[in-house]
C-alpha positions as CSV (number, residue, x, y, z in Angstrom):
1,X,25.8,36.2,-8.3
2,X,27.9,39.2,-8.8
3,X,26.9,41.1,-12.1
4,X,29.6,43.2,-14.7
5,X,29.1,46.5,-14.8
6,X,30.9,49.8,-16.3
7,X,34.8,49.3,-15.9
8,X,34.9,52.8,-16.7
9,X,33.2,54.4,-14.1
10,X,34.6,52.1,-11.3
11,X,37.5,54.1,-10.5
12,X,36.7,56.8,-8.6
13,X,37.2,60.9,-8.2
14,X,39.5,61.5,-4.6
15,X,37.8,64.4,-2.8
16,X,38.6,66.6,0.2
17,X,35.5,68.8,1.9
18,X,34.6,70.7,4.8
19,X,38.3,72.9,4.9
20,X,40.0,69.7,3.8
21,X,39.0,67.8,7.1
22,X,37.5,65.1,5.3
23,X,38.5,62.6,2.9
24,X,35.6,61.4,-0.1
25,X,35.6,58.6,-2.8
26,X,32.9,59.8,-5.7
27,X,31.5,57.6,-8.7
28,X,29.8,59.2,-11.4
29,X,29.1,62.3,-13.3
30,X,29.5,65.8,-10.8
31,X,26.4,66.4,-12.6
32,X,24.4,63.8,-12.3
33,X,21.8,64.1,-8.9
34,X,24.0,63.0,-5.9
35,X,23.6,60.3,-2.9
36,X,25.8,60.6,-0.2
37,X,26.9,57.2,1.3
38,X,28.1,56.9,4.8
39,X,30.3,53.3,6.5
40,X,30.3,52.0,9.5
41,X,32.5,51.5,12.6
42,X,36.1,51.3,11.7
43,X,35.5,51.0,8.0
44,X,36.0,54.0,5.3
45,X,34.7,55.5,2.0
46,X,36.2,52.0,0.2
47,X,33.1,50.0,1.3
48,X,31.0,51.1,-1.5
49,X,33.6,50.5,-3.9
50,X,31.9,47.5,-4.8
51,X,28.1,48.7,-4.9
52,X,28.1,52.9,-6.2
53,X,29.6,52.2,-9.6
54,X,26.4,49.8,-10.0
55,X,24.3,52.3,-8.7
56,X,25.2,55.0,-11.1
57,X,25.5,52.8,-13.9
58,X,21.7,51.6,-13.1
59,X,20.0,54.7,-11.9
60,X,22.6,57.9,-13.4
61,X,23.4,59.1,-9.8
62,X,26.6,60.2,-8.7
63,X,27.9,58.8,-5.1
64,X,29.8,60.9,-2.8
65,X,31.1,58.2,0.0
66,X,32.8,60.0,3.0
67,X,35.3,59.2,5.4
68,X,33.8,60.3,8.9
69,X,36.0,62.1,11.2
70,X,38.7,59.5,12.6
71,X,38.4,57.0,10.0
72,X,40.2,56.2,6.3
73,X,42.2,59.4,5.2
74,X,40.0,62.2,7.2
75,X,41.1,64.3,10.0
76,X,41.2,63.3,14.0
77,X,39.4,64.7,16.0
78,X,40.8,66.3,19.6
79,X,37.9,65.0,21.8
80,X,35.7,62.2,21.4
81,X,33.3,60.7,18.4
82,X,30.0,60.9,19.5
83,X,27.5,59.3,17.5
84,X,25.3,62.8,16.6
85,X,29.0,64.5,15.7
86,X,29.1,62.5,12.7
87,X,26.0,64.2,11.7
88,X,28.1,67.6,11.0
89,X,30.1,65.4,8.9
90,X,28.2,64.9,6.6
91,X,26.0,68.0,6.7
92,X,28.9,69.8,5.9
93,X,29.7,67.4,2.6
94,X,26.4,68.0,1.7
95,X,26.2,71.7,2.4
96,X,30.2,71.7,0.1
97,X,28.1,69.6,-2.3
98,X,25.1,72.3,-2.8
99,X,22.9,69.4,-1.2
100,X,19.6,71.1,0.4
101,X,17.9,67.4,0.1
102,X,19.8,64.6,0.9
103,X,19.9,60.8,0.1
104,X,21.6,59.1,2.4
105,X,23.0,55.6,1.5
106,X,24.0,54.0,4.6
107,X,25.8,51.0,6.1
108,X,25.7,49.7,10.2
109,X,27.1,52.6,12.2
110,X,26.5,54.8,9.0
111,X,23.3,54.0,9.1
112,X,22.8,55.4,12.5
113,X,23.9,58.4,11.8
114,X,21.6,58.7,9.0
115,X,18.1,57.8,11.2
116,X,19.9,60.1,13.7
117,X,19.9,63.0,10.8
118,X,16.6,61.9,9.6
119,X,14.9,62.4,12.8
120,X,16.3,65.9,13.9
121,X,16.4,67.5,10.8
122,X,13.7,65.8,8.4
123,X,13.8,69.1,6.1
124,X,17.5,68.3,5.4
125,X,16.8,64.1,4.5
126,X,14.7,62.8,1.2
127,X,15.7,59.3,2.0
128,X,17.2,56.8,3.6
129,X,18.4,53.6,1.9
130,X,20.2,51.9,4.6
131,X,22.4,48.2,4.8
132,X,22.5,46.3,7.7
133,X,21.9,48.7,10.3
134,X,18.8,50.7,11.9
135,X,19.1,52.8,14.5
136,X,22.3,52.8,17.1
137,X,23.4,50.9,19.8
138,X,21.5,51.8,23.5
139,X,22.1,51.7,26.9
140,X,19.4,51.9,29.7
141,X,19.2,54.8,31.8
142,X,20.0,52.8,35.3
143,X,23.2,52.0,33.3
144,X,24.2,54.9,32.2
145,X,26.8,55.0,35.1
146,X,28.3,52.0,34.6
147,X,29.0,53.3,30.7
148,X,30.5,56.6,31.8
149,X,33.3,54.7,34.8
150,X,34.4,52.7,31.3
151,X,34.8,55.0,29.2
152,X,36.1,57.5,32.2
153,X,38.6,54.6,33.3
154,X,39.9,53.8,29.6
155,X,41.1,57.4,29.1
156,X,42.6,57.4,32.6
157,X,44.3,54.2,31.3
158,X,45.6,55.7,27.9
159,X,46.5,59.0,29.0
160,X,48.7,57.0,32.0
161,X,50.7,55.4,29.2
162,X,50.9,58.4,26.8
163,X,54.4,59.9,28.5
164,X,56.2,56.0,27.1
165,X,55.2,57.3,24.0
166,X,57.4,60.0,23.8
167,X,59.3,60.1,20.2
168,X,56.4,57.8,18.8
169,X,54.3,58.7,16.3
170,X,50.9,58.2,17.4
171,X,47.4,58.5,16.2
172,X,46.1,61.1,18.5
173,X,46.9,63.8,21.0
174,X,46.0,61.3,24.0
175,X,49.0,59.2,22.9
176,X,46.9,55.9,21.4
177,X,49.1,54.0,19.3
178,X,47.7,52.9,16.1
179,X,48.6,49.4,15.4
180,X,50.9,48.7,12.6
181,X,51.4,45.2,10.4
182,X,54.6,43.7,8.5
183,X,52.6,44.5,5.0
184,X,49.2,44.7,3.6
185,X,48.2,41.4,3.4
186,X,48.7,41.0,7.1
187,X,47.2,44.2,8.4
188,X,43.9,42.4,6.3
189,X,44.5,39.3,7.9
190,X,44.1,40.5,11.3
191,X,41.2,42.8,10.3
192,X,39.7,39.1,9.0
193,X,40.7,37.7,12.6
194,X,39.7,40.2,14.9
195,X,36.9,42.7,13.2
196,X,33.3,43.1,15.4
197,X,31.5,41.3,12.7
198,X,32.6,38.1,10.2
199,X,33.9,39.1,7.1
200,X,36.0,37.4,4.2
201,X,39.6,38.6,2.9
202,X,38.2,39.9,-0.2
203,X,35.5,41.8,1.1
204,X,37.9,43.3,3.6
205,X,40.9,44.4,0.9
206,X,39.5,47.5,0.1
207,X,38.8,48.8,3.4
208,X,42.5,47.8,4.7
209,X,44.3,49.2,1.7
210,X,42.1,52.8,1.9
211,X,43.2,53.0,5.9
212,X,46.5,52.1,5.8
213,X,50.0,54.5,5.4
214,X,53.4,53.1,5.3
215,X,56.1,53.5,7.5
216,X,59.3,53.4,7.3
217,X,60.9,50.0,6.9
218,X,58.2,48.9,5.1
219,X,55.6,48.2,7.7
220,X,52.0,49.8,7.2
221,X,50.0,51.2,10.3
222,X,46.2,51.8,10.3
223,X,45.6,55.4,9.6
224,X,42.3,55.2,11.6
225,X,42.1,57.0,15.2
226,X,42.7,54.4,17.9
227,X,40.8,56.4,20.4
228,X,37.6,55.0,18.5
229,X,37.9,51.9,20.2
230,X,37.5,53.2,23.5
231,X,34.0,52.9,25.1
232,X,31.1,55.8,24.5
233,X,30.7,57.4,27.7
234,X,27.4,58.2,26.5
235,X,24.8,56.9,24.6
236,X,21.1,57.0,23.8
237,X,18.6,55.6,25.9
238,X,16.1,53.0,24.2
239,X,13.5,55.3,24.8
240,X,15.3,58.1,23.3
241,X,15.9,56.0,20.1
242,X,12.3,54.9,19.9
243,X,11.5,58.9,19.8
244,X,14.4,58.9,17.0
245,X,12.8,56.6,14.6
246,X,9.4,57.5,15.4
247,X,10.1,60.5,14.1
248,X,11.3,59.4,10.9
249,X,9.6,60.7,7.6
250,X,11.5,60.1,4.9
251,X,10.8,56.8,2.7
252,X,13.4,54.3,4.0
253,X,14.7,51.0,2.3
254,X,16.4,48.5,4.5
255,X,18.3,46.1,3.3
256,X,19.2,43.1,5.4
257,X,22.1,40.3,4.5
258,X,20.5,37.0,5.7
259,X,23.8,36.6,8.2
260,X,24.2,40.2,9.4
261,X,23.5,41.7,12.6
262,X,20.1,42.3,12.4
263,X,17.8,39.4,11.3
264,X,14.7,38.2,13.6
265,X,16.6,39.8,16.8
266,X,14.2,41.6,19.2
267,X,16.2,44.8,19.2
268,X,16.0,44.4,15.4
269,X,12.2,43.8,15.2
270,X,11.4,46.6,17.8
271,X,13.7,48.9,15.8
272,X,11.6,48.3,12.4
273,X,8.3,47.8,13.8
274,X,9.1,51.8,15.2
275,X,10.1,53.3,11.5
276,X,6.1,54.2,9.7
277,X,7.7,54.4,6.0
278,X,10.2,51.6,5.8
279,X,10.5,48.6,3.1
280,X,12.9,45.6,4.3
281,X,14.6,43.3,1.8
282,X,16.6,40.3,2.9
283,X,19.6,39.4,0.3
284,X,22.4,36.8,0.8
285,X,25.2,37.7,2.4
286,X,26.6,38.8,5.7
287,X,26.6,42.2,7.8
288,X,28.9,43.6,5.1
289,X,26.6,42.2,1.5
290,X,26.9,45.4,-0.5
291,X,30.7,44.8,-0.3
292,X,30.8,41.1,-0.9
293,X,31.5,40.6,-4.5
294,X,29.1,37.7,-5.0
295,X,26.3,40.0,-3.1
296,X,26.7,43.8,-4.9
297,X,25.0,43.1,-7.8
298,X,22.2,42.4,-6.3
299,X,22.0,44.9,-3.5
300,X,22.4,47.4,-6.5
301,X,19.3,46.1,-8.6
302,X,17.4,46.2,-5.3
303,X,18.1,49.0,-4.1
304,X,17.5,50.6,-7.9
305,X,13.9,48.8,-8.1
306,X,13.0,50.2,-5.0
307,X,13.9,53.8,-6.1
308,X,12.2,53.4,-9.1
309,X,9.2,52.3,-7.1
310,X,9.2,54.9,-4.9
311,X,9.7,58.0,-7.7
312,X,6.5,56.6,-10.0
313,X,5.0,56.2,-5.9
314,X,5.5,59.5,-5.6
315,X,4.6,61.3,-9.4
316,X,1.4,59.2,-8.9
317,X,0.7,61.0,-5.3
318,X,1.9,64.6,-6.8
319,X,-0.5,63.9,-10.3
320,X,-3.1,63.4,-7.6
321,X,-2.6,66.6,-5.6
322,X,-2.5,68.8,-8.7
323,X,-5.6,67.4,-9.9
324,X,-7.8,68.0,-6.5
């Protein structure tokens, strides 16, 4: 069951960082200790509309939620979008922020990022609070060339029809042309229809409305970078990601929806048996809970019980070491 909470925090602050490149969403006070929250695949800074004004009214944080390069209202990239790029993203919002420490609030794709951040800079990440996701998507060594001809062939294949687009606005410099809808309420219908993972009307609205720009005639086109459908010609190894969360330090919360992606799957339970500091929960709810209003409320009050845990965890360990 969803749960009320402060109407007047709910709205929140529009930011640009790093030079303007990218596009924020913040709840809270600019004073208040900050968590930096990071979406998934396709989605924007709008999917923790739902859960950060929870979270600061229950713990007095402030949550910066960014748009990654290619996604919502931030800036295209000219090449690719490599998992470890999004890393700079938000390394530079937390280096705009005055962030030496981070707490990383994470969902799916997000998520990687975050373990990926984690891992290779643990002096940078104080924790990880992640939702539906753990780790990043692998492919074996032996078939590593079969990912590179994809990818290779599906740039071939859009930069063969980029010289048809001539006149057309479109939403990169390789000529993809990002799909447009008669109105809103269609453009969340085929989200609804076609997206990589189930999710609701409702759940979707905020996500559609935050990546979409009209057009003349009234029509309304995505605003995010068509190019990030393509194939990765490269991606980790599962041996490389073991190393990756292996190496993590920082506490980590995971928080699972019952129906998301991750669940009893082997990836899944190899991926959690590899992380030495992590705490699971299991909430209602599908791959995106903490954006389903009847699941928010309570990925905020566990999510704010485990942080509570783990700061008295922690002032017990430190009341310890000064008394040695």
């Amino acid at each position: 069951m969803s749960e009320p909470h402060c109407q007047s925090e709910s709205q929140p602050q529009r930011l640009r960082l790093a030079d303007g490149r990218l596009a924020a969403l913040a709840w809270g006070d600019p004073e208040a200790p900050s968590w930096l929250a990071l979406h998934g695949w396709l989605d924007n800074a709008a999917s923790f509309s739902r859960l950060a004004p929870r979270l600061v009214e229950r713990l007095g944080i402030r949550v910066v939620a960014l748009d990654f390069a290619g996604h919502g209202q931030s800036a295209h990239h000219d090449g690719g979008y490599a998992l470890w790029d999004y890393v700079h993203d938000l390394l530079d919002a937390g280096d705009e922020l005055g962030l030496s420490r981070l707490t990383l609030l994470a969902h799916s794709m997000g998520a990687g990022v975050a373990c990926l951040a984690a891992a290779a800079l643990p002096e940078r990440v104080e924790t990880l609070v992640l939702i539906d996701g753990l780790g990043a998507l692998t492919t074996a060594a032996d078939d590593a060339p079969a990912q590179l001809r994809k990818a290779l062939l599906a740039e071939r294949r859009a930069r063969s029809r980029a010289p048809s687009l001539s006149g057309a606005r479109t939403s990169s410099a390789s000529g993809s042309r990002a799909p447009s809808y008669p109105d809103n309420e269609a453009a969340v219908a085929a989200r609804v229809a076609g997206g990589a993972t189930p999710i609701d009307a409702e759940t979707a609205r905020p996500l559609m409305l935050r990546n979409l720009e009209e057009l003349p005639g009234g029509r309304v086109r995505l605003r995010t970078d068509a190019r990030l459908l393509r194939p990765s010609p490269v991606r980790l190894c599962p041996e490389q990601l073991s190393a990756m969360l292996c190496a993590l330090r920082a506490p980590v919360l995971l928080v699972e929806g019952a129906t998301g992606i991750l669940g009893d799957r082997p990836r899944a339970r190899w991926a959690r048996a590899a992380v030495a500091n992590l705490s699971r929960r299991v909430l209602p709810g599908g791959h995106h809970l903490h954006l389903e209003p009847a699941a928010a409320g309570e990925v905020a009050r566990v999510i704010a019980d485990w942080h509570a845990s783990s700061e008295r965890t922690q002032e017990r360990r430190h009341e310890r070491e000064d008394g040695s």
